[in-house]
SEBA-235363 format. One record per residue (C-alpha): residue number from 1; x, y, z. Coordinates in nm, 4 decimals, always signed. Each point is the difference from the previous one (the first is absolute). Layout:
residues N
+-----+----------+----------+----------+
: pos :     east :    north :       up :
+-----+----------+----------+----------+
: NUM :        X :        Y :        Z :
...
+-----+----------+----------+----------+
***
This chain:
residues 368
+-----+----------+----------+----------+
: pos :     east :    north :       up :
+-----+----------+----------+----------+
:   1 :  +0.0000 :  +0.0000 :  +0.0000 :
:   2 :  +0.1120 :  +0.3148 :  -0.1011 :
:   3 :  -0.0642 :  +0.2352 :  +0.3452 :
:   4 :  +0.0902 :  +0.3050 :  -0.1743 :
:   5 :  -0.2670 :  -0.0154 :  -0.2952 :
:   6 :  -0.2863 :  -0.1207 :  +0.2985 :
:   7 :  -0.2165 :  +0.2647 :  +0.0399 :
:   8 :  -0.2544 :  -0.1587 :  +0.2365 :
:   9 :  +0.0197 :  +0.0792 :  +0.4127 :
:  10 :  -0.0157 :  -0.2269 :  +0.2755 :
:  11 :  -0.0313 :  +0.1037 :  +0.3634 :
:  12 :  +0.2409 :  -0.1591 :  +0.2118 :
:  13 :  +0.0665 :  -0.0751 :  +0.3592 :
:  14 :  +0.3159 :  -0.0320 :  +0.2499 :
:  15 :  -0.1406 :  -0.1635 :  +0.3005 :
:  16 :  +0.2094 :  -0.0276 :  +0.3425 :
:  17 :  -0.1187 :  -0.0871 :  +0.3363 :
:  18 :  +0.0615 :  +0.4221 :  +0.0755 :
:  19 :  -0.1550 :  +0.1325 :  -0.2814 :
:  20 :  -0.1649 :  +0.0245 :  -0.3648 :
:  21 :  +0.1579 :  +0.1689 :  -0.2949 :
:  22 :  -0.2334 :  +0.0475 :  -0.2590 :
:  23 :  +0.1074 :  +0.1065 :  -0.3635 :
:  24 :  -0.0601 :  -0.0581 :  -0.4072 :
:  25 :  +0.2215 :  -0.1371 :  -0.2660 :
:  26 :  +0.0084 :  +0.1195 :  -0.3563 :
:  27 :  +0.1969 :  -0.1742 :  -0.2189 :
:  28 :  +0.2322 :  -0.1362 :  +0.2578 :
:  29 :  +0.0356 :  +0.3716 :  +0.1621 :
:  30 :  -0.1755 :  +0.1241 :  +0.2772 :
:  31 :  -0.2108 :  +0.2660 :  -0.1248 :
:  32 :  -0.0862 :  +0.2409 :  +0.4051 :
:  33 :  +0.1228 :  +0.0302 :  +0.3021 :
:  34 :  -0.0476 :  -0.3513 :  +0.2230 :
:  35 :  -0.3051 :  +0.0573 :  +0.2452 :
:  36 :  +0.1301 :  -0.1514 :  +0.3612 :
:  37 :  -0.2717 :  -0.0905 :  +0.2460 :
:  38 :  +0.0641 :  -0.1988 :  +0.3069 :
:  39 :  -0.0911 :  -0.3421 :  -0.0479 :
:  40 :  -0.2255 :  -0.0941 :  +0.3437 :
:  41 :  +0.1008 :  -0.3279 :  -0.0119 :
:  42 :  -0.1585 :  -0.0828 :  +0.3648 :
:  43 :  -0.3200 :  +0.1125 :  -0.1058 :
:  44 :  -0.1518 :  -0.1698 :  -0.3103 :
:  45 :  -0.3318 :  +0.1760 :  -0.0654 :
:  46 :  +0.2937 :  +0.3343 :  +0.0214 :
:  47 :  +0.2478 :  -0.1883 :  -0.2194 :
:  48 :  -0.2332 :  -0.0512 :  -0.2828 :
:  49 :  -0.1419 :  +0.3386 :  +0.0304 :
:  50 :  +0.3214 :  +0.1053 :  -0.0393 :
:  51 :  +0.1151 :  -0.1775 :  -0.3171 :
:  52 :  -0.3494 :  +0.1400 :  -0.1752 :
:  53 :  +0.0631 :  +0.3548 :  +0.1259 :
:  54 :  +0.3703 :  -0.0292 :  -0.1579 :
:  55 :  -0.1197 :  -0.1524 :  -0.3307 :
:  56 :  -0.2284 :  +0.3106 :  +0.0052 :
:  57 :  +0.2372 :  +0.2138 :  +0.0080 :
:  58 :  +0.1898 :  -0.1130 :  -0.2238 :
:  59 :  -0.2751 :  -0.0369 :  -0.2638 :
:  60 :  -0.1291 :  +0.3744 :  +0.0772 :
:  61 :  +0.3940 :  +0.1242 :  -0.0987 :
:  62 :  -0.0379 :  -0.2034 :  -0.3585 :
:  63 :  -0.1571 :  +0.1960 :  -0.3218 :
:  64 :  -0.0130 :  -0.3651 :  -0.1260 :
:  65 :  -0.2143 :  -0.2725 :  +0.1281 :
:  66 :  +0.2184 :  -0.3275 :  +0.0442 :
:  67 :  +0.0116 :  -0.3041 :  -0.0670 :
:  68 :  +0.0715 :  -0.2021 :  +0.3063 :
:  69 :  +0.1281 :  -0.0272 :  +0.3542 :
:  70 :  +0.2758 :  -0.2244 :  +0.0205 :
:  71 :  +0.2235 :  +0.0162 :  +0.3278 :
:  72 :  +0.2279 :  -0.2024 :  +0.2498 :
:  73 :  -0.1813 :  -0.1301 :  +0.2707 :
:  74 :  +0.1923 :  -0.2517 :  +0.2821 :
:  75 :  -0.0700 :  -0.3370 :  -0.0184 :
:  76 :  -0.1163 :  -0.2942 :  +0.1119 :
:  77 :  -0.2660 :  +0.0580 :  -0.2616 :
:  78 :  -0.2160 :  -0.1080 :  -0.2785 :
:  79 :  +0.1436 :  +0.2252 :  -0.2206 :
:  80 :  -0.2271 :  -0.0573 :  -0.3525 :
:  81 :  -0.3160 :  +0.0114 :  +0.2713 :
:  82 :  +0.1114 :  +0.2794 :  +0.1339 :
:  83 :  -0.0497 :  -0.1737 :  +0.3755 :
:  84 :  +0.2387 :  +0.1240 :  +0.2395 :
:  85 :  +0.0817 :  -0.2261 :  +0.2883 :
:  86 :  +0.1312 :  +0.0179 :  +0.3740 :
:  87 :  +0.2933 :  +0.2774 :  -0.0052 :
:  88 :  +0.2389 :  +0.0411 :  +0.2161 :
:  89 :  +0.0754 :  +0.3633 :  -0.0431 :
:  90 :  -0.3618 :  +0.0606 :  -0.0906 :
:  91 :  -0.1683 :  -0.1760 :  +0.3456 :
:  92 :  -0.3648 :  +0.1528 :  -0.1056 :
:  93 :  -0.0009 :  -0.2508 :  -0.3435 :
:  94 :  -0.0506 :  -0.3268 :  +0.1568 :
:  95 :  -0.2474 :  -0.2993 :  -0.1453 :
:  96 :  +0.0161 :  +0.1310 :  -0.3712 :
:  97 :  -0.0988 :  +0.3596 :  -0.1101 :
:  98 :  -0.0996 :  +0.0222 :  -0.3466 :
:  99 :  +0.1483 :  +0.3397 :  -0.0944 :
: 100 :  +0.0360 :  -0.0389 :  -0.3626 :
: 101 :  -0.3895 :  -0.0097 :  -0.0456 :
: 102 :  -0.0564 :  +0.2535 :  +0.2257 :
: 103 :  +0.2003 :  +0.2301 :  -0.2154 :
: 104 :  -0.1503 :  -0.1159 :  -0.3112 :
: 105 :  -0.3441 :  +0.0645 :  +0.1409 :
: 106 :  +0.0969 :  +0.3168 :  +0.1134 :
: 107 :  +0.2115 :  +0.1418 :  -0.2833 :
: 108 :  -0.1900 :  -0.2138 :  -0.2879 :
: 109 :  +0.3710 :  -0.0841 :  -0.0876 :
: 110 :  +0.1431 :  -0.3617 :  -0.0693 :
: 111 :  +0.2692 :  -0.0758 :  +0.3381 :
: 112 :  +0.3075 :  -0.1506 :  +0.0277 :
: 113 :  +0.2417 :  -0.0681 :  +0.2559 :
: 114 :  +0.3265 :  -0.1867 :  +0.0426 :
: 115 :  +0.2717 :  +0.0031 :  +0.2626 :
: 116 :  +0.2723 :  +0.2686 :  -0.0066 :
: 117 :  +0.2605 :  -0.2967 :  -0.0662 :
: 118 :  -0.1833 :  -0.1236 :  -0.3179 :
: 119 :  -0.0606 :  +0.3654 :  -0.1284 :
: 120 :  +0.3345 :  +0.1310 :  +0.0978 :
: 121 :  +0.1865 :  -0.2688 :  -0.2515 :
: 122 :  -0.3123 :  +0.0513 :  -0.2616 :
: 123 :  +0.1503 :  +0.3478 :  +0.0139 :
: 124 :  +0.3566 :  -0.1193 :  -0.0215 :
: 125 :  -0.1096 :  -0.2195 :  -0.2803 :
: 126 :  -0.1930 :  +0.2582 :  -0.2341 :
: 127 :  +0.1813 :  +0.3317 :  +0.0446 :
: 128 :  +0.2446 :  -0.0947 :  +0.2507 :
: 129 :  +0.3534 :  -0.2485 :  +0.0222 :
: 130 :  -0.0997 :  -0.2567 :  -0.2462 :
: 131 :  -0.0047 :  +0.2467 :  -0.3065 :
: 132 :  +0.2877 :  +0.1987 :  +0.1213 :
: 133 :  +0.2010 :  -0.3113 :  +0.0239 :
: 134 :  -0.1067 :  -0.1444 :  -0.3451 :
: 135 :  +0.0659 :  +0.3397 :  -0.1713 :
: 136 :  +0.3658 :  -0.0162 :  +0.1411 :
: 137 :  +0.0496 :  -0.3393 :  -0.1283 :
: 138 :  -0.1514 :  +0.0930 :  -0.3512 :
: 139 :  +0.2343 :  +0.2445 :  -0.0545 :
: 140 :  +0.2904 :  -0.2270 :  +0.0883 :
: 141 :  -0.1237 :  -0.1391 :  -0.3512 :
: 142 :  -0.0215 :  -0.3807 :  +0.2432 :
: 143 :  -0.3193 :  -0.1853 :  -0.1207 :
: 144 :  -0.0808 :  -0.0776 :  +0.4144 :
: 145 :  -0.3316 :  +0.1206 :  +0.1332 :
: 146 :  -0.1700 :  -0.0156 :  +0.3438 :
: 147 :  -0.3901 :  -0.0623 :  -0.0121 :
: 148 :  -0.0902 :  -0.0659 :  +0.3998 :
: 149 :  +0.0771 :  +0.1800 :  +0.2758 :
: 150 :  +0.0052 :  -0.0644 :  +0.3616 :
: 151 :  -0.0642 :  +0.3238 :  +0.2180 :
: 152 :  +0.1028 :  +0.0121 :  +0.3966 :
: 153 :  -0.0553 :  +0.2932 :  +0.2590 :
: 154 :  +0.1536 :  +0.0186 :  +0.3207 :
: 155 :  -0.1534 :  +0.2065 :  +0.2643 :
: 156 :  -0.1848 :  -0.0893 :  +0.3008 :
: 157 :  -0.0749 :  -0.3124 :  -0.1925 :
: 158 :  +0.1390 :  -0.2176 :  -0.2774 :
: 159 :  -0.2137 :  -0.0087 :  -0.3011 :
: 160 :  +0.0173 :  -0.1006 :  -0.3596 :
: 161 :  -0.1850 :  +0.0162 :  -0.3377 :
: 162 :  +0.0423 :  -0.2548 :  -0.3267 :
: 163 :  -0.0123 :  +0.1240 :  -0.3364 :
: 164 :  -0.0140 :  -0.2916 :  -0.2323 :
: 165 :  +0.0481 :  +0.0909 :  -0.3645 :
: 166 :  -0.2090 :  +0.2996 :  +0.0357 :
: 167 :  -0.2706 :  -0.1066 :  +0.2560 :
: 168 :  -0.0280 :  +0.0712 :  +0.3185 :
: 169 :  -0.0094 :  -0.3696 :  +0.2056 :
: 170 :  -0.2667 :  -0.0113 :  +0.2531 :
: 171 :  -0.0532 :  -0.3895 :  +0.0633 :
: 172 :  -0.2963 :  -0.1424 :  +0.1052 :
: 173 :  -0.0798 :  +0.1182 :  +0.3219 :
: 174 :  +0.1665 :  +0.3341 :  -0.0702 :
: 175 :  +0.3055 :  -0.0971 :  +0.1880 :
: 176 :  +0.2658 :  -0.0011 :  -0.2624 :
: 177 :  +0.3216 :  +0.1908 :  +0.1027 :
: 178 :  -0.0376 :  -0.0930 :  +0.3987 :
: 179 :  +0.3686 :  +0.0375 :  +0.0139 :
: 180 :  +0.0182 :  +0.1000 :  +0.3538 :
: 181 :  -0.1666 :  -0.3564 :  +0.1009 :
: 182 :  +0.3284 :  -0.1470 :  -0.0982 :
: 183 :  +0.1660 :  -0.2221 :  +0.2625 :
: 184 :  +0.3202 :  +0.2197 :  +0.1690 :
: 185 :  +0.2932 :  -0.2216 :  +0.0092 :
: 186 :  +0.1200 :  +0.1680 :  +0.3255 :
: 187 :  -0.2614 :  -0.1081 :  +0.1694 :
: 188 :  -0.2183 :  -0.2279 :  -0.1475 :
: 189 :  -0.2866 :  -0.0037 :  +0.2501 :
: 190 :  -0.0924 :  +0.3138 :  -0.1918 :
: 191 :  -0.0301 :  +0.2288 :  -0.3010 :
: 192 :  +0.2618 :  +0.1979 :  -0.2250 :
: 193 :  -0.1106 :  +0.3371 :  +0.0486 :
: 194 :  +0.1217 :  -0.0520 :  +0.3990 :
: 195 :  +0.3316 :  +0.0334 :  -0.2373 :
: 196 :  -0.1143 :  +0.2889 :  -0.2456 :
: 197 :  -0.1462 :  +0.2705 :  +0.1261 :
: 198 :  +0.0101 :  +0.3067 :  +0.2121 :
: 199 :  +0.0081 :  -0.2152 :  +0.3113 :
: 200 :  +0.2103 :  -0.1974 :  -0.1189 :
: 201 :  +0.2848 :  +0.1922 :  -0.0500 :
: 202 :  -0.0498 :  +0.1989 :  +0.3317 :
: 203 :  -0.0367 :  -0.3464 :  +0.1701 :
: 204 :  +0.3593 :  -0.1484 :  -0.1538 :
: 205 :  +0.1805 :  +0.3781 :  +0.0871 :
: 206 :  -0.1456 :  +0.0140 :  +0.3855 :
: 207 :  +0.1302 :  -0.3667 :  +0.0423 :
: 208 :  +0.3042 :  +0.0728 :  -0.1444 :
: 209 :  +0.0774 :  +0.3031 :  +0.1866 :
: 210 :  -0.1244 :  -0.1150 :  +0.3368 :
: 211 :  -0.2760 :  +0.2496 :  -0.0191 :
: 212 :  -0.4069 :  -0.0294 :  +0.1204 :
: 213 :  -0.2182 :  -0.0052 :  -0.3635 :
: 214 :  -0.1664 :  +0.2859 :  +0.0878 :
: 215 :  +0.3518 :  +0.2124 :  -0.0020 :
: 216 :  +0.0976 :  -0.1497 :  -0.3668 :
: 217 :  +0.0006 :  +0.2912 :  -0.2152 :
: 218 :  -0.2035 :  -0.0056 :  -0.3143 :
: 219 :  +0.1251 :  -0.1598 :  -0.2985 :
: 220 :  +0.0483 :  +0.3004 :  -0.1941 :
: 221 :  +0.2553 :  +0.1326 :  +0.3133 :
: 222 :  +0.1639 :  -0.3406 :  -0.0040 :
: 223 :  +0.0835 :  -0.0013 :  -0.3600 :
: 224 :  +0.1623 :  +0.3264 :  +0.0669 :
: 225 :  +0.1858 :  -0.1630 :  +0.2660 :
: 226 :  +0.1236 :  -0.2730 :  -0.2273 :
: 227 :  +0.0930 :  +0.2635 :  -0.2578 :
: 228 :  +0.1778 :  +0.1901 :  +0.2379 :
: 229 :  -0.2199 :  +0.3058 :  -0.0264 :
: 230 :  -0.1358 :  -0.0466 :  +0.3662 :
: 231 :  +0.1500 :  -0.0631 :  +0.3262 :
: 232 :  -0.0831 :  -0.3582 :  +0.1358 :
: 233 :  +0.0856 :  -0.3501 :  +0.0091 :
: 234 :  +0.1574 :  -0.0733 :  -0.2925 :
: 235 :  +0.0363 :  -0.3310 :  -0.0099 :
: 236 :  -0.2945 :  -0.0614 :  +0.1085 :
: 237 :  -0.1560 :  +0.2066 :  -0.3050 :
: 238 :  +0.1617 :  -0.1537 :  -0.2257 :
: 239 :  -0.0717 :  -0.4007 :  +0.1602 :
: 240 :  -0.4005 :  +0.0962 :  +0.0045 :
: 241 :  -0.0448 :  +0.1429 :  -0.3815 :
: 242 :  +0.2337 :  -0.3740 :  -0.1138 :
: 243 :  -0.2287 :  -0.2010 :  +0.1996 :
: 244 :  -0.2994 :  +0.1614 :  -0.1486 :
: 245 :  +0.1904 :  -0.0461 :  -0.3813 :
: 246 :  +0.0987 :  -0.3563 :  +0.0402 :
: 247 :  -0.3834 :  -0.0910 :  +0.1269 :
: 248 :  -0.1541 :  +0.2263 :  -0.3108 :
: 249 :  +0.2195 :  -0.1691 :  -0.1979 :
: 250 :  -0.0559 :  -0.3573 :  +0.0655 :
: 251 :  -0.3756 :  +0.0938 :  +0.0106 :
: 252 :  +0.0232 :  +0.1302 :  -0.3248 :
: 253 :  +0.1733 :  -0.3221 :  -0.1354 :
: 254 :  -0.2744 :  -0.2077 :  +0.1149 :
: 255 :  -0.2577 :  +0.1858 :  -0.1892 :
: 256 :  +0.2180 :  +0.0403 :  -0.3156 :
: 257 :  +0.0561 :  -0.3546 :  +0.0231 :
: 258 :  -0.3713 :  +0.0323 :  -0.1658 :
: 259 :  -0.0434 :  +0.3456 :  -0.1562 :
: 260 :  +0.3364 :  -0.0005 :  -0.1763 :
: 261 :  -0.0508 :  +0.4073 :  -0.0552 :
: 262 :  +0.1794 :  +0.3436 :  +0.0733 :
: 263 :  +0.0017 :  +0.1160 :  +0.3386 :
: 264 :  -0.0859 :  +0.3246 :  +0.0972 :
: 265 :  +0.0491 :  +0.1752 :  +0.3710 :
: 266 :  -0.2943 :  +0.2138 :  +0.1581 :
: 267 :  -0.0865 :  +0.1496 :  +0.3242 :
: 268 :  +0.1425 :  +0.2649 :  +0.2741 :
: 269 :  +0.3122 :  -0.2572 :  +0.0701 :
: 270 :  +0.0910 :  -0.0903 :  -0.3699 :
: 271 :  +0.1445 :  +0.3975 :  +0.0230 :
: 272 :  +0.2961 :  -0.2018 :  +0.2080 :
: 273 :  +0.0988 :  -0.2655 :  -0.2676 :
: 274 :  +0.3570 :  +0.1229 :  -0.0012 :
: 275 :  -0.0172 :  -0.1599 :  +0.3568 :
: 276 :  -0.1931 :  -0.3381 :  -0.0923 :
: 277 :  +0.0202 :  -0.0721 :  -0.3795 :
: 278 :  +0.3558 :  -0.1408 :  -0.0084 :
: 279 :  -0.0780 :  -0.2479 :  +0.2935 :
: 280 :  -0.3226 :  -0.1120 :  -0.2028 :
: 281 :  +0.1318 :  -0.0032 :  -0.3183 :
: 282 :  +0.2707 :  -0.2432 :  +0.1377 :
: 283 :  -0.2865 :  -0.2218 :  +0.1509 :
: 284 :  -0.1321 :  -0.0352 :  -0.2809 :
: 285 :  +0.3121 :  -0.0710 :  -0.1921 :
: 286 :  +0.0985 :  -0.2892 :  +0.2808 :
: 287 :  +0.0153 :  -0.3538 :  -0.0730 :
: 288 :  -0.1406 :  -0.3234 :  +0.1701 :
: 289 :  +0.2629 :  -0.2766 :  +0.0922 :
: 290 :  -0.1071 :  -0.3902 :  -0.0072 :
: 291 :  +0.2374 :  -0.2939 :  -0.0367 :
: 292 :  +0.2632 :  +0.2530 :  -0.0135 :
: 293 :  -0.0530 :  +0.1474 :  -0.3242 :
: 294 :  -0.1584 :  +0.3873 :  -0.0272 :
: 295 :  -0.2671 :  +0.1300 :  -0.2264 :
: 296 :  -0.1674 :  +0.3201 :  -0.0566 :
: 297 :  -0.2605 :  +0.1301 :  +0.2717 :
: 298 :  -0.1996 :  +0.1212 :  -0.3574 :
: 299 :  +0.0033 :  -0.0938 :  -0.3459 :
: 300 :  +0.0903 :  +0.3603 :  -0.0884 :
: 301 :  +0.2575 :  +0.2164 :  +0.1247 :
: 302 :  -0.1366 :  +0.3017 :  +0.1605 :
: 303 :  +0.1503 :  +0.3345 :  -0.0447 :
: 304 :  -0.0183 :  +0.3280 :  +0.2063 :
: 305 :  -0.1824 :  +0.2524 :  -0.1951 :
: 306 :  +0.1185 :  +0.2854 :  +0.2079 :
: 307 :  +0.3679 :  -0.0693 :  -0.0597 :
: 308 :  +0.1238 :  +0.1340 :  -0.3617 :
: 309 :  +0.2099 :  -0.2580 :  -0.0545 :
: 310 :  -0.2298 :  -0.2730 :  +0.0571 :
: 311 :  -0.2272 :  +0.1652 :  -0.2069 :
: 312 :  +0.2091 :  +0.0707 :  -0.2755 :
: 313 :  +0.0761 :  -0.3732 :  +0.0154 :
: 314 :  -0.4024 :  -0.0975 :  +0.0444 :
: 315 :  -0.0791 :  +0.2445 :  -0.3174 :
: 316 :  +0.2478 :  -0.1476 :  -0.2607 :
: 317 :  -0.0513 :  -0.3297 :  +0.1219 :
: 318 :  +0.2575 :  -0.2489 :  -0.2364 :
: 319 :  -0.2094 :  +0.0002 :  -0.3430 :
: 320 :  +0.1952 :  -0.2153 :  -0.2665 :
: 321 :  -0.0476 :  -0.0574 :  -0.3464 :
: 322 :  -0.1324 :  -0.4010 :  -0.0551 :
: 323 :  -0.0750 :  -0.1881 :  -0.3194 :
: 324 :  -0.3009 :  -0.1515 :  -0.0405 :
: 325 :  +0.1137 :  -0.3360 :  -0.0974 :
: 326 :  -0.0818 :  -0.1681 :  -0.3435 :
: 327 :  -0.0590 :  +0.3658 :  -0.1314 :
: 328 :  +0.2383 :  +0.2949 :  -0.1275 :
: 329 :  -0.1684 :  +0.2052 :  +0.3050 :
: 330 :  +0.1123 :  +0.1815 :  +0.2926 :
: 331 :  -0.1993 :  +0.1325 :  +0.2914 :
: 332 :  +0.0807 :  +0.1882 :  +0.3404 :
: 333 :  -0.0037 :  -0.2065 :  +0.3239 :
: 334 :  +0.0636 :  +0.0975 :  +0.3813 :
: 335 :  +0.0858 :  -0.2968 :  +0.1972 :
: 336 :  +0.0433 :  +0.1834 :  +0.3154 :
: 337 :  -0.2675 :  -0.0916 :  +0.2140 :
: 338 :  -0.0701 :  +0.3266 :  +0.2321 :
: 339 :  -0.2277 :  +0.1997 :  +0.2377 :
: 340 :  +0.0712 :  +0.2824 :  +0.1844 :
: 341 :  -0.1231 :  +0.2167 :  +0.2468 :
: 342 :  -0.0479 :  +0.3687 :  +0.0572 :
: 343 :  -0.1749 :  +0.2582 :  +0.1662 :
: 344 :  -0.3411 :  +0.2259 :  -0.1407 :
: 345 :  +0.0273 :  +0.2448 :  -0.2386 :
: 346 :  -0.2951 :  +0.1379 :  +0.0581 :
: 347 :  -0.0603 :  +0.0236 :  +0.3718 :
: 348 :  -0.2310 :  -0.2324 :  +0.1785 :
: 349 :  -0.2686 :  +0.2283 :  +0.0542 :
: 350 :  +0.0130 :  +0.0915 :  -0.3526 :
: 351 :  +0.0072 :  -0.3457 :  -0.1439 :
: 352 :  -0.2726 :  -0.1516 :  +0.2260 :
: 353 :  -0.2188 :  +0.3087 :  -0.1238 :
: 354 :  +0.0803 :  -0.1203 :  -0.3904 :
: 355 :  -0.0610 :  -0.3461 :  +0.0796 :
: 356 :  -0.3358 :  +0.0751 :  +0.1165 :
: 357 :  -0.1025 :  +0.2268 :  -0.2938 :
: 358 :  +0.1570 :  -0.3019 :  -0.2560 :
: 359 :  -0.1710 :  -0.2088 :  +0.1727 :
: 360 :  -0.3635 :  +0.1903 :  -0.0188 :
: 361 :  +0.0983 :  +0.0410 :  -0.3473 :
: 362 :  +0.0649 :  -0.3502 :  -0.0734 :
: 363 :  -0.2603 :  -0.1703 :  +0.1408 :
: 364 :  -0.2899 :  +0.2734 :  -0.1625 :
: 365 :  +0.1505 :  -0.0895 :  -0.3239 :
: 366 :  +0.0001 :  -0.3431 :  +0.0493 :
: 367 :  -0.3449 :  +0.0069 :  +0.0748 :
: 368 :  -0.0998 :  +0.2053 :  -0.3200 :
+-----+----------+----------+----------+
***
């Protein structure tokens, strides 16, 4: 889809646990100023008299009636019903609230809603890493493209999205991309995201530095204190953001194990990758041992996106001339078998927001 040429508008929606941010998309750009509303997510009846009153808003600021509502809405959820179930951060939605038909009642607008993971690699995958990758290798003249993409944020949680050859994967039970349900091999009476996340890196710097968890400093201060642009526990710094890079990593392994895509970084913590990415791109490029002979933790050999000489070395790839045999033809092949990973382009926020509107836009054509 060509976001540029699109001239219909979808409302959108950022939805935390603090508050609403309301806005409209126009051919991939926002087109006004967001409208922020707190979200009253103890009080239900108040929560979904909010999200009207937003959309409202919104809708009075627009000289152009759109199309649909499409937004990012925390799961567990029945995400093509548009049934929201029993959220944590959202403690008023419990036993299923049907929010997408409310809105489509209200507005007289077709509804949809996906998880910021999914959307946020939708983004990547249409506007975002996936095309700015396969225009770099293009122009290395190397016949290698990427067609999937696997999306990640780190934040207070760990979530992901799957783009599979331009579609966004859902699964039955709207539960593709549960990355964050992933065993943690540090402790394997529990989840990765006890490994990546905000907590998690706090959690590994406190216990390294003999400190209480509520005295960690915030990630953002202890990158700066691995860096050496803070005053702090260096070593410490440093010991948290590798822990947090070698569990990413391996987690990321496992799913590409599947996916076999590019890998693209979101989310308030992926702005410390020069902390992290070497100690998960080295997970990833680890091998397992049996009957004492090695072999590759992946079939491909990952590269680190952010480093310019891994991706100079990604881009050209080694393309060779081979003859096709019993004829008097040649044709270009690249036997090196590769992924690698990098960081957003675009800015979470930004690609979540494009994801949703693609994904309005998709799904209205589809049903045309």
């Amino acid at each position: 889809m060509q976001q540029e040429a699109e001239n219909r508008i979808v409302m959108t929606l950022d939805a935390g646990g603090t508050n609403f941010v309301f806005s409209a998309i126009q051919g991939g750009n926002e087109i006004l100023k967001p409208v922020r509303l707190p979200s009253n997510a103890h009080d239900l009846d108040l929560c979904l008299e909010t999200m009207i009153e937003g959309f409202n808003k919104v809708l009075a600021s627009l000289d152009k009636k759109p199309v649909a509502i499409s937004f990012a809405f925390p799961g567990p959820a029945d995400y093509p019903a548009g049934i929201i179930g029993d959220l944590p951060n959202l403690p008023a939605f419990r036993g299923g609230i049907a929010i997408g038909p409310m809105l489509e009642r209200e507005f007289g607008l077709p509804v949809f809603i996906n998880n910021d993971g999914n959307l946020f690699a939708y983004g990547e995958a249409i506007s975002g890493y996936l095309p700015y990758i396969n225009g770099l290798i293009e122009k290395s003249g190397s016949p290698k493209r990427f067609h999937n993409l696997v999306g990640f944020t780190l934040g207070t949680g760990f979530g992901a999205g799957i783009v599979l050859n331009g579609e966004l994967l859902i699964g039955d039970n709207s539960s593709a991309g549960e990355a964050w349900l992933l065993r943690d091999m540090a402790n394997v009476k529990t989840n990765i995201e006890e490994s990546i996340s905000i907590r998690a890196i706090k959690n590994a710097y406190s216990a390294k530095a003999g400190l209480k968890f509520k005295d960690a400093p915030e990630p953002k201060d202890i990158f700066e204190i691995a860096t050496g642009f803070r005053n702090g526990d260096k070593d410490a710094a440093v010991y948290s953001y590798e822990k947090m890079g070698a569990a990413l990593g391996e987690a990321i392994a496992t799913v590409n194990t599947l996916v076999d895509g590019l890998v693209v970084l979101g989310g308030g913590i992926s702005a410390a990758y020069p902390a992290f990415l070497d100690a998960a791109v080295l997970a990833m490029n680890s091998s397992f041992y049996t009957n004492g002979e090695s072999f590759p933790r992946l079939v491909m050999k990952v590269f680190n996106l952010e480093n310019q000489d891994d991706l100079k070395q990604f881009v050209k790839g080694d393309s060779k001339m081979i003859k096709v045999p019993l004829t008097d033809e040649k044709m270009l092949y690249d036997p090196l078998v590769r992924t690698g990973i990098g960081v957003s382009r675009l800015g979470t926020s930004k690609a979540v927001s494009i994801g949703a509107y693609a994904y309005a836009i998709r799904k209205l054509d589809a049903e045309k």
